[in-house]
N, C-alpha and C positions, 0 to 999 in steps of 0.2 A: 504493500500500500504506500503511496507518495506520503510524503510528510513535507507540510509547507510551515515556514514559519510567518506567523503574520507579527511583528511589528509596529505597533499603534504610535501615535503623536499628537493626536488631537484633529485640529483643525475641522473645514465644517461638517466632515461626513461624520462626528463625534461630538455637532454641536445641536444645544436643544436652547429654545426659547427659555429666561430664566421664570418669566411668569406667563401668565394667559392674555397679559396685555397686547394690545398690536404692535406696540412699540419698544417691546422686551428687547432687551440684551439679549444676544445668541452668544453663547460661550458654551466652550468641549468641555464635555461632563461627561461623555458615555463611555467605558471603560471597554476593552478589547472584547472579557467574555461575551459581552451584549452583540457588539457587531460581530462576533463569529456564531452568535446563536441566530441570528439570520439567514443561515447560510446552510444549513443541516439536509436542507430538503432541495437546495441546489448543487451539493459537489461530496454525492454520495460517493464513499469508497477512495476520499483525499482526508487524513489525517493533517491536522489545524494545528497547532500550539500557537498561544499567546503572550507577546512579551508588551505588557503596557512600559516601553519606555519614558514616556513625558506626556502630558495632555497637554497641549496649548495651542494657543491659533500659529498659524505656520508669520504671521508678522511680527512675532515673537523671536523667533529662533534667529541666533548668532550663528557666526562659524564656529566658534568651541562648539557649540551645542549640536550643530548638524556633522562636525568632525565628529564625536563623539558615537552618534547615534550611523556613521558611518562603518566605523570601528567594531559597534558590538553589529552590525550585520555581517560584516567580515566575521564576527566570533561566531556569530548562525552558521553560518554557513563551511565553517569549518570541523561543523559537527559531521562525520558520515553520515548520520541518520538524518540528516535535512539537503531534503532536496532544491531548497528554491527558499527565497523570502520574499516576500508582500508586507511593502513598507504601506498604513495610511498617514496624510498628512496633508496640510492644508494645502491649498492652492499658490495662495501668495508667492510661496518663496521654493515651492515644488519643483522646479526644475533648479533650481540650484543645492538643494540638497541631493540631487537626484544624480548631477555634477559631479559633485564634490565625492560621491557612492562610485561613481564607474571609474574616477580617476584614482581611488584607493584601495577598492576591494576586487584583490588580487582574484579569488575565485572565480572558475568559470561557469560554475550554474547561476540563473536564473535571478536575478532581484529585478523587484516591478513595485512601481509608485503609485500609490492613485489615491482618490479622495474623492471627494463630492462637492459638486455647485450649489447643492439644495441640501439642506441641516438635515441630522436624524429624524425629526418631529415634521418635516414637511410631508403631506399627504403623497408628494411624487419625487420623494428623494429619489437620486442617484446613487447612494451608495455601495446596499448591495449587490446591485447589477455589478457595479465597477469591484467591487470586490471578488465576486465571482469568479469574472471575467478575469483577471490578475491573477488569482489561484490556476485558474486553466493554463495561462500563460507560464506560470513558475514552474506547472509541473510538463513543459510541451517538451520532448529532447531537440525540437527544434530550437529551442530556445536558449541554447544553452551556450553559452559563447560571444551574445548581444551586447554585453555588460547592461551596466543599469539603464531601466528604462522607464517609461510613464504609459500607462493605461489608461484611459478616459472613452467613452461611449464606443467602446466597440475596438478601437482604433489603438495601435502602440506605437512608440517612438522612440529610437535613439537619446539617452538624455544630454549629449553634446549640442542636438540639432534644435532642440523642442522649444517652444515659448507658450507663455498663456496668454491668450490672443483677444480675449473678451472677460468685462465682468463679470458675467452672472452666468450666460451661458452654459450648456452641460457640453459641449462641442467643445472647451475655451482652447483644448492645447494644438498648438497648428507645428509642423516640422520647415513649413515655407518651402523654397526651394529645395530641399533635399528630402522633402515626404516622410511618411508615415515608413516605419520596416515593417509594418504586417496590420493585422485583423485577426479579431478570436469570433467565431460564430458560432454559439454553443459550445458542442465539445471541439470546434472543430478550431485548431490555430493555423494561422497561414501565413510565412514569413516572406515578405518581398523583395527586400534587399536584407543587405547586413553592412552595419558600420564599419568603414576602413581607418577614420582617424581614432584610434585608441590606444592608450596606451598608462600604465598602472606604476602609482606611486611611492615610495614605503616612507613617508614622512614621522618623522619624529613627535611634530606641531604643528596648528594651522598658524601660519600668520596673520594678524588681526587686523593688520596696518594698512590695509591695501584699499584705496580708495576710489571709489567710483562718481567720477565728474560729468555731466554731461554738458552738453555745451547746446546755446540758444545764440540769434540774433544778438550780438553786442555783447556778449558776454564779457565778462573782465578775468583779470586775475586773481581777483582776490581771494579767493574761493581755494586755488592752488596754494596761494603763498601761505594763507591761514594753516591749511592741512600740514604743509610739510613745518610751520611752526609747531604746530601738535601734535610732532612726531610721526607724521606718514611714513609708512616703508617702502610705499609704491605707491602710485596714482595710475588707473587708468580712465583716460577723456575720452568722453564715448564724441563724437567728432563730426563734422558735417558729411554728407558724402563720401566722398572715398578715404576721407581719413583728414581732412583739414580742421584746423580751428583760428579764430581772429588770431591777428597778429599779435598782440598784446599777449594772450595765452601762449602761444608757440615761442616769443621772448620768453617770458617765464617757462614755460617748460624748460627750453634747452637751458637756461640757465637750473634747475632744480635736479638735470641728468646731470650735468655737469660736476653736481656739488654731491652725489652719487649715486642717488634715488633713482630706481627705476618707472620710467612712463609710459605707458602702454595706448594704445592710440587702435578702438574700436572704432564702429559708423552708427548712429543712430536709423540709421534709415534695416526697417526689416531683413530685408535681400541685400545680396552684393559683401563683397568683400573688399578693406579697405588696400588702398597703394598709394604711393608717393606717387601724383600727379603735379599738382601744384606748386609752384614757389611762390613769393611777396609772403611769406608768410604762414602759406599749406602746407600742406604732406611732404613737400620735397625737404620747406627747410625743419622738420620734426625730424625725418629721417638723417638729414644733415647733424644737428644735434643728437645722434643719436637713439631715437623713441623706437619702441620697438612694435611693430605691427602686426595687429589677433588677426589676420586674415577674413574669414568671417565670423568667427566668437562675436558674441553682441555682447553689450559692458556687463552685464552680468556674469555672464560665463566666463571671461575674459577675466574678472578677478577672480574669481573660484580659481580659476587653472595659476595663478601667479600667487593666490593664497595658499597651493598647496605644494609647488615646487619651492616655495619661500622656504615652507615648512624642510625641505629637503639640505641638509647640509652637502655643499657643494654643486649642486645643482645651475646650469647655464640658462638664465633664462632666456635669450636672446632663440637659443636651441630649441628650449621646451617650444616655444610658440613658434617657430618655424617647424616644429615637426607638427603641432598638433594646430592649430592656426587655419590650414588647410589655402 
């Protein structure tokens, strides 16, 4: 019989209304055995165990906290008798813990993320479906080699490529340009592609330091100079386009590489991957300073991967991101 481990954390497929008012607080209360008593008369002949790691809304969790909870799924899963883990957790920040899971947990079976749009108490959650669904996935031998991924209505994904694309939404997670790797239909999983940029970290620590700038219309410097006062260990500017930022910002940049700091230079734009196009001030002279560019990592993923090669003693980062970057 498969043995799955599920992994709880809160967020909203664990969240109920505090009272009967329409304007109640939703906050995670429901504890793992509950959502796996959902599930008894959908995935008969799949052995469950329960580890309530943390209950909380996923806008809560740090990187210690999601290193952490990355750590004891590597320890799941280096049990023989577990075949696959099924992490729940919130939305919010679901693909970056989800990240931070495929670039540290060496194992090649099966962990998958999911959660819900619609709280426990909604009369049309999503939860259990997507819980399911996830189990089917953890226990497919097809699946076994994907590193970490996310589940949502049906649909799986790489959690390199994945983003949540809508608020409320039960559809929210989109892969963009590089798609979904498969679909569960019932029992039946079915894998499309498989991910080529991967690759696994043995970090000691996460680095906490590492800061995510985005950049707007006129933007200033201040925002840099403040952070690397308060200690930043890295900055990365999520950037117009292919990787530019006003002149004033890419001054300060190159002066903050200079003085040792690494600066990471993402796009805000969905699609595309950034390059040194521009000079007066763009990509060419970021790269001239310097700055090192995610390819197409979006500023989120982009510090996850540079939070956790930080973590790595002796570690190139220039290397990590041109190998994983894409």
């Amino acid at each position: 019989m498969p043995r799955i481990q599920l992994v709880t954390t809160g967020g909203t497929i664990a969240s109920r209304a505090e009272t009967t008012a329409a304007n109640a607080d939703v906050v995670a209360s429901v504890r793992g055995e509950a959502l796996r008593a959902g599930l008894h008369d959908r995935l008969e002949g799949i052995e469950i165990a329960v580890d309530d790691f943390c209950s909380v809304n996923s806008f809560s969790i740090d990187l210690p906290l999601a290193f952490e909870l990355a750590r004891r799924v590597g320890a799941h899963l280096a049990d023989p008798s577990c075949d696959g883990v099924v992490v729940t957790h919130g939305t919010d920040t679901m693909e970056e813990s989800a990240y931070l899971a495929d670039l540290v947990v060496s194992s090649k079976k099966p962990v998958v993320f999911t959660g819900a749009q619609r709280s426990a108490d909604a009369p049309d959650t999503d939860g259990p479906r997507n819980i399911s669904e996830a189990v089917r996935l953890a226990t497919s031998p097809d699946a076994v080699g994907l590193g970490a991924m996310i589940l949502f209505e049906g649909d799986f994904h790489a959690a390199r490529d994945v983003t949540k694309t809508h608020t409320a939404r039960t559809d929210t997670f989109r892969s963009g340009e590089h798609g979904k790797l498969g679909e569960v239909d019932g029992s039946i999983v079915r894998v499309h592609r498989r991910p080529v940029l991967r690759r696994t970290f043995v970090p000691t620590r996460i680095e906490t330091g590492v800061e995510l700038v985005r950049m707007a219309m006129g933007a200033s410097d201040r925002v840099l100079r403040f952070l690397v006062g308060e200690g930043a260990r890295a900055i990365v500017l999520e950037g117009f386009g292919r990787g530019n930022t006003p002149p004033v910002v890419t001054a300060a940049a190159a002066e903050i590489i200079a003085g040792g700091i690494p600066v990471i230079v993402a796009s805000r734009c969905p699609e595309g991957r950034v390059k040194p196009v521009y000079g007066n001030g763009g990509g060419r002279d970021l790269e001239r300073a310097g700055a090192i560019f995610a390819g197409d990592l979006t500023g989120a993923k982009a510090r996850i991967l540079a939070a956790v090669a930080l973590g790595c003693e002796g570690t190139d980062l220039r290397a990590v991101f041109a190998d994983l970057g894409g």
